[in-house]
Structure formats: structure tokens, C-alpha cells
C-alpha positions in Angstrom: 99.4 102.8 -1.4 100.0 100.6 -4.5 103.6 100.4 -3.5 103.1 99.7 -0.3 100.7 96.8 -1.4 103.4 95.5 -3.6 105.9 95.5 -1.2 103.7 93.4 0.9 102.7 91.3 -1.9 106.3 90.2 -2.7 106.8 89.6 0.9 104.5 87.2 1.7 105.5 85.3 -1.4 109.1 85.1 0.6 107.0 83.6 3.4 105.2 81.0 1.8 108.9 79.7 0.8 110.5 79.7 4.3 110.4 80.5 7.6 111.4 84.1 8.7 113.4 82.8 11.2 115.8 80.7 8.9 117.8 82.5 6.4 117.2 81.5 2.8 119.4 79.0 1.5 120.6 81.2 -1.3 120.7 85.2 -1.4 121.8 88.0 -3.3 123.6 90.8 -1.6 123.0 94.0 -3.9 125.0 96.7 -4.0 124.1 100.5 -2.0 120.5 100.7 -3.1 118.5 103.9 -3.8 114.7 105.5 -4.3 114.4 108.0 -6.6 111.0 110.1 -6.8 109.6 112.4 -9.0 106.8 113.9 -10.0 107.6 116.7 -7.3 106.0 120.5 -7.5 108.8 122.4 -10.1 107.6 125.5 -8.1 108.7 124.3 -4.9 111.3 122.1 -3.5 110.7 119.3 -1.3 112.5 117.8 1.6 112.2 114.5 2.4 112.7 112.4 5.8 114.2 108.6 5.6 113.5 106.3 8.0 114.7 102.6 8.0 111.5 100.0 9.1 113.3 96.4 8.2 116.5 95.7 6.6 117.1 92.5 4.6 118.7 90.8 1.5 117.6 91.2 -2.1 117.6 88.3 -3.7 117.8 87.8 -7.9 113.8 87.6 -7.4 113.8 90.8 -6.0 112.4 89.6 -2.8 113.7 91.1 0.6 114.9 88.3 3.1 116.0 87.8 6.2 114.2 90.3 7.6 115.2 92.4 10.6 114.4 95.3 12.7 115.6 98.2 11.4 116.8 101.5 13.0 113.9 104.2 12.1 111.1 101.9 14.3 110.9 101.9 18.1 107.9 100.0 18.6 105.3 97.6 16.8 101.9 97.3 18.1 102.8 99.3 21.5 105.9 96.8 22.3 109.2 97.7 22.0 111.1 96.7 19.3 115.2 95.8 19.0 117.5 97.1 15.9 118.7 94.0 13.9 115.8 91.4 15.4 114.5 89.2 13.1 110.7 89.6 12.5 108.6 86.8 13.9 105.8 85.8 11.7 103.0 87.3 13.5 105.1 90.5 13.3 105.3 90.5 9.8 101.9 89.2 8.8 100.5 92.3 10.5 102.4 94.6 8.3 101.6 93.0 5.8 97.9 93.2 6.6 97.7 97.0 6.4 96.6 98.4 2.9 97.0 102.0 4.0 100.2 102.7 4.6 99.3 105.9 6.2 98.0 104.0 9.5 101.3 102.3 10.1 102.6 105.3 11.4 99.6 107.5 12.5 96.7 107.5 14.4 95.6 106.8 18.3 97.1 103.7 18.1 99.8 103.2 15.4 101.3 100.3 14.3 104.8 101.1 14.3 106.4 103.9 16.1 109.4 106.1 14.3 112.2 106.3 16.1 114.5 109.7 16.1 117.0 107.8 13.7 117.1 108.5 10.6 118.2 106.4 7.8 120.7 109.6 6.0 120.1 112.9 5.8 117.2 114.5 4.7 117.1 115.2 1.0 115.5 118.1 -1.1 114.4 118.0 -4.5 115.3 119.8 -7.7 113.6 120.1 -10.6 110.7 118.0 -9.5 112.7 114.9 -8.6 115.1 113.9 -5.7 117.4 110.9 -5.7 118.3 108.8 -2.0 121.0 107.2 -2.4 123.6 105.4 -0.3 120.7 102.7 0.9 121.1 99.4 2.2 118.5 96.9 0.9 115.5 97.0 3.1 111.8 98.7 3.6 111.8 102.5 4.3 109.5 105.0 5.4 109.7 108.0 3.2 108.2 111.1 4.5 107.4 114.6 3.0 108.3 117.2 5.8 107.5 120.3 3.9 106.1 123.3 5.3 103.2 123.9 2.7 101.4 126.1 5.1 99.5 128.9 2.2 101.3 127.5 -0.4 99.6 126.2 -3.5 101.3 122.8 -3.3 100.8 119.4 -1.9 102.8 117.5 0.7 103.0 113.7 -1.4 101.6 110.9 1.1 104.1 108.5 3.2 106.5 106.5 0.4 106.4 103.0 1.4 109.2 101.2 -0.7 111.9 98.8 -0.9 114.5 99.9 -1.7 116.3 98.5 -5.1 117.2 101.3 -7.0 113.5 102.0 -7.1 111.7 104.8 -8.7 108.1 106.2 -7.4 105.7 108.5 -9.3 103.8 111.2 -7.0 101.4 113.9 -8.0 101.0 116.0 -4.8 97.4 116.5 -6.0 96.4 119.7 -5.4 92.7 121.8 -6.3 91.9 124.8 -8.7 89.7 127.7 -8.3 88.1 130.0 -11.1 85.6 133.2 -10.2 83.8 134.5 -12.7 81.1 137.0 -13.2 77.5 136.7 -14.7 77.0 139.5 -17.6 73.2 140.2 -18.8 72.8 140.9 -22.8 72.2 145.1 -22.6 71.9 144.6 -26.5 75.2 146.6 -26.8 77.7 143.9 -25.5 78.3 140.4 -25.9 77.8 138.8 -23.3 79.8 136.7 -21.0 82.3 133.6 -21.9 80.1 130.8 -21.3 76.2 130.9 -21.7 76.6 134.6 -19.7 79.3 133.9 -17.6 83.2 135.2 -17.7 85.8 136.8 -16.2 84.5 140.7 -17.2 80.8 142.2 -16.8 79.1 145.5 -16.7 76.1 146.4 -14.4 74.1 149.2 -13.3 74.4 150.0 -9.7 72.0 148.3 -7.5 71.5 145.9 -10.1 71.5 142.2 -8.7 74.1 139.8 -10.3 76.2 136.4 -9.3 79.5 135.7 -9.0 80.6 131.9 -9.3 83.2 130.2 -7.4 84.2 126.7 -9.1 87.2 124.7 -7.2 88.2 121.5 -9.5 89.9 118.2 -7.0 91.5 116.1 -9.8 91.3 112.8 -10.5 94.3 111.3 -8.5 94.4 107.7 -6.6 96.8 109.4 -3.9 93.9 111.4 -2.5 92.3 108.2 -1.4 95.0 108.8 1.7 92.7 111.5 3.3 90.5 110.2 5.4 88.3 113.9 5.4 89.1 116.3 2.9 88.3 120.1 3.8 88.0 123.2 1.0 87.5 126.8 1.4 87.0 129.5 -0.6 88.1 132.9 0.6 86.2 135.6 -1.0 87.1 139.3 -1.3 85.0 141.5 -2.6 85.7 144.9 -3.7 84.6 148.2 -1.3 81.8 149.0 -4.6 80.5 145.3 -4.4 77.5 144.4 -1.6 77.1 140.9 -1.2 73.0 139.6 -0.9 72.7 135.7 -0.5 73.9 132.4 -1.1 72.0 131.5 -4.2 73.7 127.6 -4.2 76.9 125.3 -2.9 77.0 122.2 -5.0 79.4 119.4 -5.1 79.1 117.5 -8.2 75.9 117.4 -9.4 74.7 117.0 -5.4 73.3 120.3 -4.0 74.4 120.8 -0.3 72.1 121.8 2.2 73.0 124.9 5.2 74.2 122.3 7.5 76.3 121.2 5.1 78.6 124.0 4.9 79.7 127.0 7.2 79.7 130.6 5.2 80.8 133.9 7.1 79.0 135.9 4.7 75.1 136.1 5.4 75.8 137.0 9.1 77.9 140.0 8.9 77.4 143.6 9.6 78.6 144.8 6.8 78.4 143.0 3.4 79.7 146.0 1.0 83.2 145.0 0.5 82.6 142.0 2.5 86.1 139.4 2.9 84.3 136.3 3.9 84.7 132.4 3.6 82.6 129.4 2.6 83.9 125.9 3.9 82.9 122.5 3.2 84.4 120.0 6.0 84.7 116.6 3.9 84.2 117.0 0.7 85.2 113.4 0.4 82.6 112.2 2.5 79.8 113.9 -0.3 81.9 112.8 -3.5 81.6 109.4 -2.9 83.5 106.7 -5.0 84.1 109.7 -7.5 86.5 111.2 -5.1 90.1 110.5 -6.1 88.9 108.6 -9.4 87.0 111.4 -11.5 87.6 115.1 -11.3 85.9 116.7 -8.7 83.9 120.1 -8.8 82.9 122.4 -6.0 80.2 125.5 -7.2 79.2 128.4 -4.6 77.1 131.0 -6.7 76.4 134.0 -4.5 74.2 137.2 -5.5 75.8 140.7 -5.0 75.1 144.2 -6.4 77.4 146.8 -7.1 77.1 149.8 -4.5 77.4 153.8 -4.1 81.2 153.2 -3.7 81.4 151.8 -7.2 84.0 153.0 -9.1 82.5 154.3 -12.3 84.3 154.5 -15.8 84.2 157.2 -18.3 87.1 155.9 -21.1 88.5 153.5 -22.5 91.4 152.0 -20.6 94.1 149.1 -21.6 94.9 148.2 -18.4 92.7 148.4 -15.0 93.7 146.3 -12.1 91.5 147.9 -9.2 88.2 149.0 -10.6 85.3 146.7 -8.4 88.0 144.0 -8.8 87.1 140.9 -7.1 89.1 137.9 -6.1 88.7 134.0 -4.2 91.7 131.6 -3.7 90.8 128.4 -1.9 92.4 127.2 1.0 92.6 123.2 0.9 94.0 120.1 2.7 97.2 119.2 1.7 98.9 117.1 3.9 97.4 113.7 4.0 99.7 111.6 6.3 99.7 114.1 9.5 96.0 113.2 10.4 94.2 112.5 7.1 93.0 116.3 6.9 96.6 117.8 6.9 98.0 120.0 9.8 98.4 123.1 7.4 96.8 124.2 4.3 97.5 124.9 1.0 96.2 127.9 -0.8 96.0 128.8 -4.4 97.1 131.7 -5.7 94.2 133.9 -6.4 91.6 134.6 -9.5 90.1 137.9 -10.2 87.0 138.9 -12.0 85.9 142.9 -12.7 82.9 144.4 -12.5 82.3 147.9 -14.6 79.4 150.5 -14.4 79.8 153.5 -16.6 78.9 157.7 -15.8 76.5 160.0 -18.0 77.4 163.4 -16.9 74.7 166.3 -18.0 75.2 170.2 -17.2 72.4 172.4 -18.4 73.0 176.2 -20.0 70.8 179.1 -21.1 71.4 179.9 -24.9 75.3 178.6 -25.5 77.7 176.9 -23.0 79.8 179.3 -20.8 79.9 179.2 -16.9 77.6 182.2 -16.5 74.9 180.7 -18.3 74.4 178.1 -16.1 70.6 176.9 -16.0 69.5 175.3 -12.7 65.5 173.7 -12.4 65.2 172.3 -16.3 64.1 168.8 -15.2 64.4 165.0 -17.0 64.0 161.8 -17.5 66.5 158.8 -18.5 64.0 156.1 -20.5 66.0 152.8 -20.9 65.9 151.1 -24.6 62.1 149.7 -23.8 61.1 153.3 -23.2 60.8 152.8 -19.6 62.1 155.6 -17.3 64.7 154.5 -14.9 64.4 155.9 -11.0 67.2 157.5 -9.2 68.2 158.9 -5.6 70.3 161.6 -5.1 73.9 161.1 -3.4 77.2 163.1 -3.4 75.3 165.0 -6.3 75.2 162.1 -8.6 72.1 160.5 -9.6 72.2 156.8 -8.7 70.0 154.2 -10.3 67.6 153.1 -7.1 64.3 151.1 -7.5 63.0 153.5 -4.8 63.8 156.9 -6.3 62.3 159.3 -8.8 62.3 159.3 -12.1 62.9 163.3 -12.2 66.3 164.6 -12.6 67.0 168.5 -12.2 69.8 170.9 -13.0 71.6 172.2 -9.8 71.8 175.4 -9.1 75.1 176.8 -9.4 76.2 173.9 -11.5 73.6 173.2 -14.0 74.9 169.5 -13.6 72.5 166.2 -13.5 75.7 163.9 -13.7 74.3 160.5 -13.9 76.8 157.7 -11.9 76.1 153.7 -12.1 74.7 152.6 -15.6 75.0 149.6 -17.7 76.1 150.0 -21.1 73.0 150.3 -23.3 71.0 152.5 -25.3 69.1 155.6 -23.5 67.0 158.6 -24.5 67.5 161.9 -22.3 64.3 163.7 -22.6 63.2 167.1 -21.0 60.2 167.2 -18.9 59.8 170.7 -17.3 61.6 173.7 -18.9 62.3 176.2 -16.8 60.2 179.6 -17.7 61.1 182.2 -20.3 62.8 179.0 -22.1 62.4 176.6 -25.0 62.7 172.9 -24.5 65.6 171.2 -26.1 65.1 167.9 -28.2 65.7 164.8 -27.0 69.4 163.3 -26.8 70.1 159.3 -27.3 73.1 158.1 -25.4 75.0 155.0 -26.3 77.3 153.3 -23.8 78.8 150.4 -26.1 81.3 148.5 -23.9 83.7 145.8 -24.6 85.8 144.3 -21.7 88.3 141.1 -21.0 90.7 139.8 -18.8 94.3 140.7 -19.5 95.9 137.6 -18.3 99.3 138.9 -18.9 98.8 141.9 -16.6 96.4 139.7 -13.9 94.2 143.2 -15.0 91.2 144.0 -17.7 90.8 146.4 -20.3 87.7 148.3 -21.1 86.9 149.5 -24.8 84.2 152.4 -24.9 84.6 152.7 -28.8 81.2 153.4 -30.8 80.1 155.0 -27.6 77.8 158.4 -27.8 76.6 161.5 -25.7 78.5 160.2 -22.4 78.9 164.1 -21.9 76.4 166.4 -22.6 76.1 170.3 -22.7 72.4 170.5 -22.7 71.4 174.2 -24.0 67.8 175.9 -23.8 67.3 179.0 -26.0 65.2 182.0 -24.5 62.2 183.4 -26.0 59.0 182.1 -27.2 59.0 179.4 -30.4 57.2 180.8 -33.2 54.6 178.4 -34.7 55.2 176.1 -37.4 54.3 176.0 -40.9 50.3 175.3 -40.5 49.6 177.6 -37.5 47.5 180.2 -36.6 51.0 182.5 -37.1 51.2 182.2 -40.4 47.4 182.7 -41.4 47.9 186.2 -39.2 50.7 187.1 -42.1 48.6 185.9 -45.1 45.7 187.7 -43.7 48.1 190.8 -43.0 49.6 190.7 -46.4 46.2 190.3 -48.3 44.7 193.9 -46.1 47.9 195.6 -47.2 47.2 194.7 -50.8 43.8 195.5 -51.1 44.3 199.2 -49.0 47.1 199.5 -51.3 44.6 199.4 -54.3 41.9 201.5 -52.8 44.4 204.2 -52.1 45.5 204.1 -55.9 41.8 203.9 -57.1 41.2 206.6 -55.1 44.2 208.6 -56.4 43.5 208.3 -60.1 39.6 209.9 -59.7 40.9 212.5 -58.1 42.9 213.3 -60.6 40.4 213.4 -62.9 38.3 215.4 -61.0 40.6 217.7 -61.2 41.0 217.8 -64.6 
């Protein structure tokens, strides 16, 4: 750490003067010396452990003599060590050797071990700083002991620091994670956020679709303490949401392969309303330089379609917070002095993204709507706004939008109903293909589902406007009897023909009637 490497820096300039093992000819006794730090989590308080690796003098340089033992250190390099010894040389050119301060303390075979001792009592911050006062001039060991464990925070690496009324800056580095939804342009929405993607979409059932996962590692030079650096996203998908494949895992702008990453998602018995995780083991490892200098970014896109279970809307609503909701936080390391991947995790809150999927319902009657004119076998089709006629199967009495179903919907019996569950919002035409006997067929109906959805960040919900929306209920009515033609047909020729005998009888009878009268004259 850079104040590690200062620390050692200033030391060896000490050395270069003088012997370790003859005091300095002139020193500078300070008074009680302290370390403050900040930059601490605000959400979170942190404690801190103090431990005292070498006491010494400060002199007006600001250099630490006469070096000694101090009482947070049992041994250095596997030998025991004695409170108040001066350091030999070899001793301190070792320490001052390391430029991880990290190792000094960890691993198989650390340099130094901590003692039980402690150099005050531990102290917790406020406010996203902690003072330690009381300190007598020397190098400490400052350690962050908090239990992070699902907690969207960072434990800060070891604090390495003489102690001078000295003030370090940490970041406790810590990831993000956004979800979002692709939307497809139905020609009645606009469509997602960015280039199709956003936090709200609308799809037809069994309509394929991706979600995106993007976790962000900032830019942050204390990171460079992890020696592996492990992510996962945990994924929850709503009981109306199936989940199909992996489409791609990227880190940067490198695309991982299967071996690269461990998913529970593909191999499960079940993937409607599937909880699952992805996990990359060292993301470090595939960032490369980048990691710790530039931002980061992890992308999992994953294709899903929404199911049966779907919950379907009818209305507008201001608030919905459970309708095919679906949510990933990431777990991540956070502890990077324990073993360089952290003992516990950390874990964002989490980000939700909604899927919606609207109902057409349809009931059929014979000559005007009242429950004992219920018509049951008129039959239908739904065309799309290309004209093409969408297929359906038959569940729970709804008709659902399959690839593998028929195009035909019919009127129960005893309901008249061909309630149609699962659409996009769009334009449709409702058109009647078989009218049942004795019957004439009713004209065509064009439904409009005009949809406009976002996040309400204030309410962690979404809203759903169905405003400018047409015909999403429809009382379909046949009238009974037979249509008489149209202006043109054979019907009305039969009247003019009719008409034209009746006139010209009409004036044979009176032709006939005025000679007999004059016969009889």
C-alpha cells in the first residue's frame, strides 16, 4: 500500500544515516500521536483493531528512530521476537522489502505474527471517519474487523502507518449491479432506455426476450490488495418468467468461455421462476492491468420468456411492485486482507426490472348482450398488425399465444367467452371465421393495446399507463336471420320486376274497365 511504501521509504533514509543499533545523536520526542481515517462507508460503522509493530522516536524530519519491538508482534520470520528489542538491520531491511503490506501478516508463512495485545481499544467510526488517538510514536498495524458478511460494504485493507498525527484516505471499494430488460418496438411503445434496453418491457407470452445483468468494479488502487477477486450475480426470477439459455458472460470487452464461469441455471429442473446464480472466480485474473485502475464491467445476458403463470394486466396502475417482477444483487469479495478473496461477502442491495403482458377478453351473444343470449361455436381469428394470424393453445380457458397451437378461437359454451391472456401491446384485428347457423357474421373489431411503463424509483415499483388503448373488452353480438342483399343484387331486381307487373296489370284492369262501360252504354 502507498503508505506502507512510504513508511518504508523514510525508514531506510534513517538507515543510510546511522546504525539501528546506535541511537541518533539528536531526536525529537513528539507528543501522544494519533491516525485518523476516513473515507469510511456513512451507511455503516466500522471498527477498527490497533496493533503496535515497532515503537520509536520522531524526529523534526519526521523519521522514526530507534527502532524497537513493539507489543502487537510475536514473531518475525518464524522467530520469536522481544517487546522493546531494538531491530537489527537484517530485521528491518526485510520489512522494508515488502511492497504489499497485506503479506506481512498473512499467508502460509507470514512475516510477522500479531500478538493478542493490542495497542488501545478498538475504535468505531462515525460519520465515515474515526480518530485513534492516545498513540505513542511508532509503526502500527491497523485492521478493519467488521463483520460485512451480506452487506453492501467493503472491509478497507490493512493500514500500515506511522503514527504522527497522520491522516489516511480509504474507499472500501465496493461493485454495482443494474438488471434490465430488452423491449422490442410493437409500433405502439417506445421502446426501451438504451438502444431497446431499460428497466420496464412488455411481451407476449412465450415470446423469447433477454434480461442483462451489468456489475460495475471501480477504478480504485486499493483493490490491487486481492490477490483473486470473486463476483456473483444472484438471479430471481419471477414464478411467470422461464429462463432458456445463457446467450453471453463478458468481462470487459473479453467474452468468457463455459469453463470460465459456473451458472446454476441451465441445469435445473425447473427454470420457470428459477433463483439461480452465475459466478466468475477471479475476475482479476481476466481484467488484467485494467483491474483496480479503470472501471471494470461484468455483462451476463440470458434469454427467458414469460410463461402460463404470467400475471396479465388489464388497467392502468401507478404503482405495481409484484407483477413478473424480477431482481439480481451480486454477491462480491470484500475483505482483502483475510486471504486476498475475503472470508465473507458483500452483497448489494438488489435491482428490479418488470415484465408486462396485457388480456383481450371476448364473450360472444346472440342479438344484444344479456346472460341468456350467450352464443357458444362462433369461431376467430386474432391477425397481428402484418395481417398474420397469431396461434394459440387452450389453458385454464384462456387462449395463450403458442407457436404450436391453432389459429381458431371459439365461444364456450355456457360462457360465450374467448378471453385472450398473454399479448404484447400492439395493434390487432378480431375477425370472425365461422358463424354459427341461423346467424349473421359480425364485422371485424381492431384492438389497440397502447402501453407506457417505467420504473418508480421512489416506490422500488413501476407504473403502467394503458391510455389511448381500444376494444381490450369486447361484447361480440351476431344478429339472427338471413341478410338481405345489397343495393345491386338479384333482391332488388325481384322488387323492380314486382313493381313494374303490378303497374302494368294495374292498367289492363282499368283499360278493361272503361270498354266495358262503353259497351254498356
Amino acid at each position: 500500500m502507498k503508505n506502507f511504501k512510504k513508511f518504508t521509504a523514510a525508514i531506510a533514509a534513517t538507515l543510510m544515516a546511522a546504525s539501528l543499533s546506535i541511537p541518533m545523536a539528536t531526536s525529537f520526542t513528539a507528543s501522544a500521536a494519533s491516525i485518523t481515517i476516513n473515507g469510511i462507508s456513512t451507511e455503516q460503522a466500522h471498527t477498527f483493531e490497533v496493533y503496535q509493530v515497532l515503537t520509536g522516536t520522531l524526529d523534526e524530519a519526521k523519521k522514526l528512530n530507534d527502532m524497537k519491538w513493539g507489543s502487537g508482534v510475536t514473531s518475525f520470520n518464524g522467530a520469536n521476537v522481544t517487546t522493546g528489542k531494538e531491530l537489527s538491520k537484517s530485521e528491518f531491511e526485510a520489512i522494508s522489502a515488502v511492497t504489499d503490506a497485506r503479506t506481512l501478516i498473512t499467508g502460509d508463512a507470514p512475516l510477522l505474527v500479531l500478538s493478542e495485545t493490542k495497542a488501545c481499544e478498538d475504535v468505531t467510526s462515525a460519520n465515515g471517519t474515526v480518530t485513534i488517538n492516545d498513540l505513542d510514536d511508532g509503526y502500527y498495524i491497523v485492521k478493519d474487523t467488521t463483520n460485512l458478511e451480506n452487506a453492501d460494504d467493503a472491509n478497507s485493507a490493512w493500514i500500515v502507518q506511522v503514527a504522527d498525527n497522520a491522516t489516511v484516505d480509504i474507499k472500501n471499494a465496493k461493485p454495482t449491479v443494474d438488471k434490465q430488460i430488452a423491449d422490442n418496438n410493437d409500433g405502439e411503445v417506445e421502446t426501451g432506455d438504451n438502444n431497446g434496453w431499460g428497466e420496464t418491457a412488455d411481451h407476449a407470452i412465450n415470446e423469447s426476450f433477454q434480461f442483462k445483468l451489468t456489475a460495475t468494479i471501480p477504478a480504485d488502487a486499493d483493490l490491487a490488495a486481492y490477490e483473486t477477486y470473486k463476483l456473483t450475480f444472484n438471479d430471481t426470477m419471477s414464478a411467470g418468467v422461464t429462463f432458456d439459455s445463457i446467450e453471453s458472460v463478458k468481462v470487459g470487452d473479453t467474452t468468457l468461455t463455459t469453463a470460465q464461469y459456473a451458472e446454476t441455471a441451465t441445469a435445473a429442473a425447473n427454470k420457470a421462476g428459477l433463483s439461480w446464480t452465475l459466478s466468475i472466480e477471479d475476475v482479476k485474473a481476466i481484467a488484467g492491468a485494467s483491474f483496480g485502475t479503470a472501471p471494470v464491467t461484468v455483462e451476463v445476458i440470458y434469454n427467458a420468456h414469460l410463461n402460463e403463470n404470467a400475471i396479465v394486466s388489464k388497467e392502468s396502475v401507478d404503482s405495481i411492485s409484484d407483477i413478473n417482477k424480477n431482481t439480481v444483487s451480486l454477491s462480491y469479495s470484500n475483505n482483502p486482507d483475510s486471504t486476498g478473496t475475503g472470508t465473507t461477502d458483500g452483497k448489494t442491495t438488489e435491482d428490479t426490472v418488470w415484465a408486462f403482458t396485457y388480456e383481450v377478453d371476448n364473450t360472444k351473444y346472440a342479438n344484444s348482450k344479456a346472460a341468456e343470449n350467450i352464443l357458444a361455436g362462433a369461431e376467430f381469428n386474432l391477425k397481428n398488425a402484418e395481417g398474420t394470424p397469431i396461434t394459440f393453445k387452450l389453458v385454464d380457458g384462456f387462449y395463450i399465444p403458442d407457436a404450436s397451437g391453432s389459429a381458431t378461437l371459439t365461444s364456450a359454451e355456457g360462457t360465450g367467452q374467448f378471453n385472450i391472456k398473454g399479448l404484447d401491446a400492439g395493434t390487432y384485428t378480431l375477425t370472425e371465421t365461422k358463424t354459427p347457423d341461423d346467424y349473421n357474421k359480425c364485422d371485424n373489431i381492431t384492438v389497440v393495446i397502447k402501453a407506457t411503463h417505467e420504473e418508480n424509483a421512489d416506490e422500488a415499483s413501476a407504473k403502467l399507463s394503458l391510455e389511448g388503448s381500444s376494444n381490450m373488452v369486447n361484447d361480440v353480438i351476431n344478429k339472427s336471420g338471413s341478410t338481405l342483399p345489397s343495393t345491386g343484387g338479384i333482391g332488388t331486381t325481384l322488387f323492380y320486376l314486382g313493381g313494374g307487373c303490378m303497374v302494368a296489370v294495374a292498367g289492363i284492369f282499368l283499360i278493361t274497365k272503361k270498354r266495358m262501360s262503353k259497351n254498356a252504354e
